[in-house]
N, C-alpha and C positions, 0 to 999 in steps of 0.2 A: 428520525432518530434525533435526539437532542442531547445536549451535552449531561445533562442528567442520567442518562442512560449508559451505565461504566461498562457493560459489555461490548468491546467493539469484535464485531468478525474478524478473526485473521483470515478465514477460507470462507469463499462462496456458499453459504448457507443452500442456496438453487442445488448446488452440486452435489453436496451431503443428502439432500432430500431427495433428489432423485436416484445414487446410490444405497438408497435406505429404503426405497420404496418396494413393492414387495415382485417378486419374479426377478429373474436377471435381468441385467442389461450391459449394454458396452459403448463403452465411451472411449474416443477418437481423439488425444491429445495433439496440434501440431505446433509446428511454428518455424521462425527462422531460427537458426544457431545463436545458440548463447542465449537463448528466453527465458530458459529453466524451466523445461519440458521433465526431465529426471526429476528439479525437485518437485514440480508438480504431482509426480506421479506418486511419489517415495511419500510427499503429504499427505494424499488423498491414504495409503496404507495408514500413517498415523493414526490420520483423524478417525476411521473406518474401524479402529484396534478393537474395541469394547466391539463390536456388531458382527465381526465375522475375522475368519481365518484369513490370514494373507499370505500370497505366494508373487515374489519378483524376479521375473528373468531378465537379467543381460546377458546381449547376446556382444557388447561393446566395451563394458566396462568392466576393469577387474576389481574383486571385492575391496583391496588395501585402496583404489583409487577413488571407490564410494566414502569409503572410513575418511579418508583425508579430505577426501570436499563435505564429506556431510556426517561430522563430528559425533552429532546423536545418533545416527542411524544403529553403528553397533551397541549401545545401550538397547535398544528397541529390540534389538537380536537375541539378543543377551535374555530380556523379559521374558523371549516366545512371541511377540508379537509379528515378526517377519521370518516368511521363509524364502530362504535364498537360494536359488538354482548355480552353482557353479560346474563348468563341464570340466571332468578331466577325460583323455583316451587314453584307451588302455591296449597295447597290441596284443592281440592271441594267436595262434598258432593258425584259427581262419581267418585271420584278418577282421575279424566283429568288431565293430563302435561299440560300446557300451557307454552310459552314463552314471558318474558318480551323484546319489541324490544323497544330498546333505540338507540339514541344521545348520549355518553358522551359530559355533557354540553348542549346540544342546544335542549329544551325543545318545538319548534316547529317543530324540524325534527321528533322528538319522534313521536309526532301526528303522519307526515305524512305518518311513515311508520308503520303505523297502520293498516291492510285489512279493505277496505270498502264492500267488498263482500268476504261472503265465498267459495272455492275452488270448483267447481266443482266436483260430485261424477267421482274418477276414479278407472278405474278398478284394474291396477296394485297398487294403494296405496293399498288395502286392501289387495290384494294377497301379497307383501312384510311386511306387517303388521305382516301376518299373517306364515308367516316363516324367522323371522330379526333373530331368535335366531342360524339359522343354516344357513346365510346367502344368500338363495337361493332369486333368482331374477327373475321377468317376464319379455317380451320385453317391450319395452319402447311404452309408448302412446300416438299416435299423435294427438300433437293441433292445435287448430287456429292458422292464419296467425296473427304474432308477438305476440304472446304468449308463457308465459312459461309454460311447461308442469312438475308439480315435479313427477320425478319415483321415487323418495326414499322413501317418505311416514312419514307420520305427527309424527310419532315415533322418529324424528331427528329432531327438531324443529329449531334448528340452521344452518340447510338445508333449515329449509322450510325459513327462516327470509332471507337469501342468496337469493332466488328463488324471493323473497317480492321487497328487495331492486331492484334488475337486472330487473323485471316487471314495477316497475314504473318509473326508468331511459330511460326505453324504449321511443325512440329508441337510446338514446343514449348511448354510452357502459358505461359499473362497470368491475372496477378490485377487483376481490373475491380471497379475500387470505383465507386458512385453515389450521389452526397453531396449531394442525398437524393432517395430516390424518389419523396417525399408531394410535393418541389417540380416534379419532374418532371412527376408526374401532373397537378398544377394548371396548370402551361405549357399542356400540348396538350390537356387535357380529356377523356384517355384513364386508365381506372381503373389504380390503382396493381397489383393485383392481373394483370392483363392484360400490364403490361410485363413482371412477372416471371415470368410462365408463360411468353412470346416466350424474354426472357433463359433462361431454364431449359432448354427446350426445341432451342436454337439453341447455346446457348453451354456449358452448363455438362454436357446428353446426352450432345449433337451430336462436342463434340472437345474435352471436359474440362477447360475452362474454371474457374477459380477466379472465382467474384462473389459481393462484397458489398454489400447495400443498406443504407443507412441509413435509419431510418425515423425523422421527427420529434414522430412520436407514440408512449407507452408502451401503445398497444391490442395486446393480441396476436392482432387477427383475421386476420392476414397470415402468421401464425407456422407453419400449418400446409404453404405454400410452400417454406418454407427449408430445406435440408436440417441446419442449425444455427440457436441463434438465442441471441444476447445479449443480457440486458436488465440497462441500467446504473441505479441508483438512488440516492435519496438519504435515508437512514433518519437521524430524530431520536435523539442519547444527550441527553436533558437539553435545554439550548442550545445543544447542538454538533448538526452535521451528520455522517455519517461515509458514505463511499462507496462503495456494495456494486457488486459484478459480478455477475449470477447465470448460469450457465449451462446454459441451460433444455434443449437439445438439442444435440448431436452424433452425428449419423447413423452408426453405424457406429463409431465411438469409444468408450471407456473416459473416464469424466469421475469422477476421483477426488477432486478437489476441488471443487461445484458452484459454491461462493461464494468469491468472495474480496473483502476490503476493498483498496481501490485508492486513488491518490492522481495528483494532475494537477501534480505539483511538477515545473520546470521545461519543461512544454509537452509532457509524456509521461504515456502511462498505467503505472503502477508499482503491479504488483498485490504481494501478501504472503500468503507460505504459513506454516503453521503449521512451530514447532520448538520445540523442549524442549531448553533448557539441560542440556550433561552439562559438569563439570569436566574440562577439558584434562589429557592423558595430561605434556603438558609445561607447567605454565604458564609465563606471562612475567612476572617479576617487576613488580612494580609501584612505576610513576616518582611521584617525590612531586611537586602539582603545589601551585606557590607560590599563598600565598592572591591572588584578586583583587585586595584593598583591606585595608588596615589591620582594618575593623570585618568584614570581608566572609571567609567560609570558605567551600573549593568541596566541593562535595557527592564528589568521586571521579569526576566523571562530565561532561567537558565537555557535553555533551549535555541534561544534564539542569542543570546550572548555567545558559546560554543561558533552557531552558523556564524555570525562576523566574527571570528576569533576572539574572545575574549571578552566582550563589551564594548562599551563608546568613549572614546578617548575624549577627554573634555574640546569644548570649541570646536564640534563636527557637524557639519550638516547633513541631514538624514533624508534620502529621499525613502519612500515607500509607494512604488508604484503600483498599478493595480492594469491585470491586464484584462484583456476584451474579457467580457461575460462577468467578470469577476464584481458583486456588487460593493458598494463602499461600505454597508455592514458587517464584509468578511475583516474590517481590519479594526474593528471593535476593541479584539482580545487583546492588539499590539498597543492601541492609544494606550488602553485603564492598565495594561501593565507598566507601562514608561510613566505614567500621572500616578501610580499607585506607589511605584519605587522609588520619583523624586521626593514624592508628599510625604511618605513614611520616616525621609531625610528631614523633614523638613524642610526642604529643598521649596521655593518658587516655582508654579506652572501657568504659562498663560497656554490657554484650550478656546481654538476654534473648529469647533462640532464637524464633522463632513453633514451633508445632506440638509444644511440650516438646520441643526437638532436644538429645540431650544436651550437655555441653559437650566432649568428644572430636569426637562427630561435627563439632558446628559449627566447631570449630576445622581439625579435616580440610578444609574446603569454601578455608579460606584461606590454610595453610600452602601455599608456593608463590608464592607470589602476595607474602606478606610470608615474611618469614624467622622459622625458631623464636623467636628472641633477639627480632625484632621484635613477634612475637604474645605472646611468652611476658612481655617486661619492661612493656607496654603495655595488653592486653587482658585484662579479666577477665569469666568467663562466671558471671552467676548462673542455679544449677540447684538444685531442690528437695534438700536431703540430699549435697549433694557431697560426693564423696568427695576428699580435698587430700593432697598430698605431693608430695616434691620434684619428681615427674614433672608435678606439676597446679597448679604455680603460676598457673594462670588461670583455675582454677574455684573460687568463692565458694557457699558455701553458705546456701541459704533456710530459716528456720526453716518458712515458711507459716503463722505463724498471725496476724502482722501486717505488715503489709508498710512500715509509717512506722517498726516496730525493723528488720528486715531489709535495708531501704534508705535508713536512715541517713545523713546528708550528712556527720558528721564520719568513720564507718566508710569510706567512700566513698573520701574525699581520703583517709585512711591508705592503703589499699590502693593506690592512685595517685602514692604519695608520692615514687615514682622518676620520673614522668612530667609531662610539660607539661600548661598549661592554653592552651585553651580543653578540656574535658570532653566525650565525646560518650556519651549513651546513648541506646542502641537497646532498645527494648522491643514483644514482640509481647503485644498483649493478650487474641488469646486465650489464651498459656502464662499472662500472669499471673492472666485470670479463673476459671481451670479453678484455681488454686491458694487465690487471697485471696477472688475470689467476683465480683459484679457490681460493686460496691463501691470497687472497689481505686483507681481514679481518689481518691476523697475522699482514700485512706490515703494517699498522692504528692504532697500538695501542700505540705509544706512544703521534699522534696527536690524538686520543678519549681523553688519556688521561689529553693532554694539555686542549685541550677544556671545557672537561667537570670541570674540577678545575677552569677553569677561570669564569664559569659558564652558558655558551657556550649551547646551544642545538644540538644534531646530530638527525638528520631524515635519517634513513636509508630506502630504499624502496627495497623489494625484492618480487621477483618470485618464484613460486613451486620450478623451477628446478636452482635456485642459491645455490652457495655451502656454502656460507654464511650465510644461513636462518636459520640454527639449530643454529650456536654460536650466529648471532643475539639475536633470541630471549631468551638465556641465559643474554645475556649481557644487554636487553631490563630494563628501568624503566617504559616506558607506551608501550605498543602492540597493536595498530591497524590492524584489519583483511579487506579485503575488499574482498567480494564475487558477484556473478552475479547467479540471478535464473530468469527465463523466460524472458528476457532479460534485468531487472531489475539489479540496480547495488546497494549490500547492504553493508555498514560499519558498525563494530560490536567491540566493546574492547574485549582484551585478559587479558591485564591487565592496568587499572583494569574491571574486567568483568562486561561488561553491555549487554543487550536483542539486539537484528541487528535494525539499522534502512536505511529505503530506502533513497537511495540520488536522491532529487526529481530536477526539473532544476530551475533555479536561477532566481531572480527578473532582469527585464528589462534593459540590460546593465552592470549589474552583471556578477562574474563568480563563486561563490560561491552557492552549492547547497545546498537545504534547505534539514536538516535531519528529518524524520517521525519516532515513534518510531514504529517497526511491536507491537502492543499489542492483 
């Protein structure tokens, strides 16, 4: 996927397809507490809406407590798109359970799923009846052709309303979610394992039923049931949290993606597929955006302006870390937007490349985006041995053998002497270690110094294995981390500390990625 391509997934594409595919099937959500196993589920009805009927039971939660965590849900109600099993009892003179089947909201569906005929006498309902409390179970009882047959027995009446709904869709399918089985099973005393063989067997064989169970435990001794199974988790970076998908099985499906990092921002599951930044065929010029605050510069990037509060207070030194796996082309989008927003100022930039990119190439990545005249009166690239003339007014050349003569603060302002201050330079360090050696940090400190007094920004970018990276982030007033999990690429503050957010691919022409926060 490339940044060119403006459709991002919010929900696992794999998962869609294998609920879409044709016959029934049932899928196994678990996880630990707090993954967002509900919203997972309450999603898949969304996304599912156009393809079939939906039906959701809780057996946990009460309807005002869904409304209040998951704000759309009753719009959705509202359309027809969900139906919601709520239980009331009612006492009779026999003492009879009965269940209220409703609509939320829609007072003629109520009607229609109301039984016009009563259940045929069967054999296994009353033998499960009549051992629910020790969970034993008969075999299953065959019905007519396109009928549903319930083996669970009238003692589950929110089984039986599932069994109601799926009967009179027929023949067209219902997605039955059961939010959750483990609570179910503790209701009636009957093993969790047992309802979903019934469900299986009845519903999902029988006449192609879509079910989903939820399970409130992350055990997978149940997983061997399902013909798909999810398990949502929550994996430690550091002191952050960050929210895996796994997907462990799809029967019959192509799973090209197994993991994904996921986020519960706005009361939705929003998972994140992997993409690789390519340079737009056209870019969109880039707008200059006004500093925050007098003291205050924005990084190029409202996005990333917001993650450090605000922007970069003049005279800050920036670190931008990069962690294991993470390649030094994931931080591309953050250089050209800090060289894009001081240059659109007018502003002075000295750029050294990561990766020893030479200064043609690096200057290709932003032409577009700034104007020649813009890159060319404003920016200047240092590369070991440049070559200069009138075509390369932006490349400075490195002696290499000390980098405090090379990088010179009064050299510096000459060469900028057309341009405004505040100053930005951008340095990768592994070009400069592979150049001045481990060292090179010491040989920069009297141009940090200069810099940062005149009010100047350094972006420093470094790798795991640069020798630079402990005195960095000493000497650091903001710390950016950037990390990669399932091949997701996430940035996260060190200081000052903020939650990881995913950097998702950029609007159309753009090269700036948009940040999600993982919540």
């Amino acid at each position: 996927m490339t940044a060119e391509s403006q459709v991002t997934r919010t929900f696992p594409n794999e998962i869609l397809k294998f609920m879409s595919s044709p016959g029934g099937h049932s899928l196994i959500v678990r996880g630990m507490a707090g993954t967002g196993k509900t919203t997972l589920a309450l999603q898949l009805i969304e996304e599912m809406a156009h393809v079939q009927q939906s039906y959701y039971m809780s057996t946990r939660v009460s309807d005002q407590s869904l409304f209040n965590q998951f704000p759309w849900l009753q719009e959705k109600i509202k359309e027809g798109e969900i139906l919601k099993a709520r239980k009331k009892l009612r006492k009779k003179a026999d003492a009879e359970m009965d269940m209220e089947k409703i609509m939320l909201g829609l007072a003629q569906i109520k009607d229609e799923l109301k039984p016009e005929r009563k259940a045929s006498p069967r054999r296994e309902l009353a033998k499960l009846e009549g051992n629910i409390e020790v969970g034993d179970e008969g075999p299953a009882t065959p019905g007519g052709e396109g009928e549903v047959v319930v083996t669970v027995g009238s003692m589950m009446p929110e089984i039986e309303m599932a069994y109601d709904v799926v009967d009179r869709a027929l023949p067209e399918r219902t997605l039955v979610v059961i939010d959750s089985i483990d609570a179910l099973s503790e209701k009636y005393g009957v093993n969790a394992s047992k309802i979903i063989n019934a469900l299986q067997r009845d519903l999902v064989e029988s006449v192609g039923t879509n079910v989903v169970y939820v399970l409130e435990t992350p055990d997978p001794l149940l997983d061997y049931l399902g013909d798909g199974v999810i398990y949502l988790s929550l994996m430690r970076q550091g002191e952050r949290r960050i929210r895996v998908l796994d997907i462990l099985k799809l029967r019959g499906c192509e799973i090209k993606q197994p993991q994904y990092v996921y986020t519960l921002l706005g009361g939705r599951v929003r998972t994140f597929e992997y993409w690789r930044y390519i340079k737009p065929d056209n870019p969109t010029p880039f707008e200059k955006i006004q500093d925050p605050a007098s003291k205050i510069v924005s990084t190029g990037m409202k996005d990333l302006d917001d993650l450090i509060v605000g922007g970069l207070r003049k005279g800050s030194l920036v670190l931008l870390e990069l962690g294991k796996g993470v390649p030094v082309a994931s931080t591309t989008s953050i250089e050209a937007a800090m060289i894009c927003s001081f240059a659109s100022h007018e502003r002075g930039v000295i750029w050294v490349p990561t990766k020893k990119t030479s200064a043609q190439d690096a200057r290709e990545e932003i032409i577009g985006f700034l104007t020649e005249d813009q890159f060319g009166k404003n920016v200047r690239i240092l590369e070991p041995h440049a070559a200069t003339g009138a075509n390369r007014e932006y490349a400075m050349s490195l002696e290499g053998e000390n980098i405090s003569v090379d990088m010179k603060w009064q050299n510096i302002q000459y060469a900028l002497q057309e341009t405004q201050q505040p100053y930005l330079t951008v340095a990768g360090f592994d070009t400069l270690e592979s150049i001045y050696g481990p060292n090179v940090l010491d040989g920069m400190m009297d141009y940090l110094s200069a810099l940062v007094n005149a009010g100047g920004i350094f972006l420093g970018i470094a790798t795991p294995s640069a020798k630079s990276l402990s005195k960095l982030a000493d000497l650091a007033h903001n710390h950016i981390r950037m990390d990669k999990i399932s091949g997701v690429t996430l940035i996260s503050g060190e200081e000052p500390f903020t939650h990881p957010y995913a950097m998702t691919p950029p609007e159309s022409g753009d090269f700036r990625p948009r940040l999600v926060p993982i919540l």
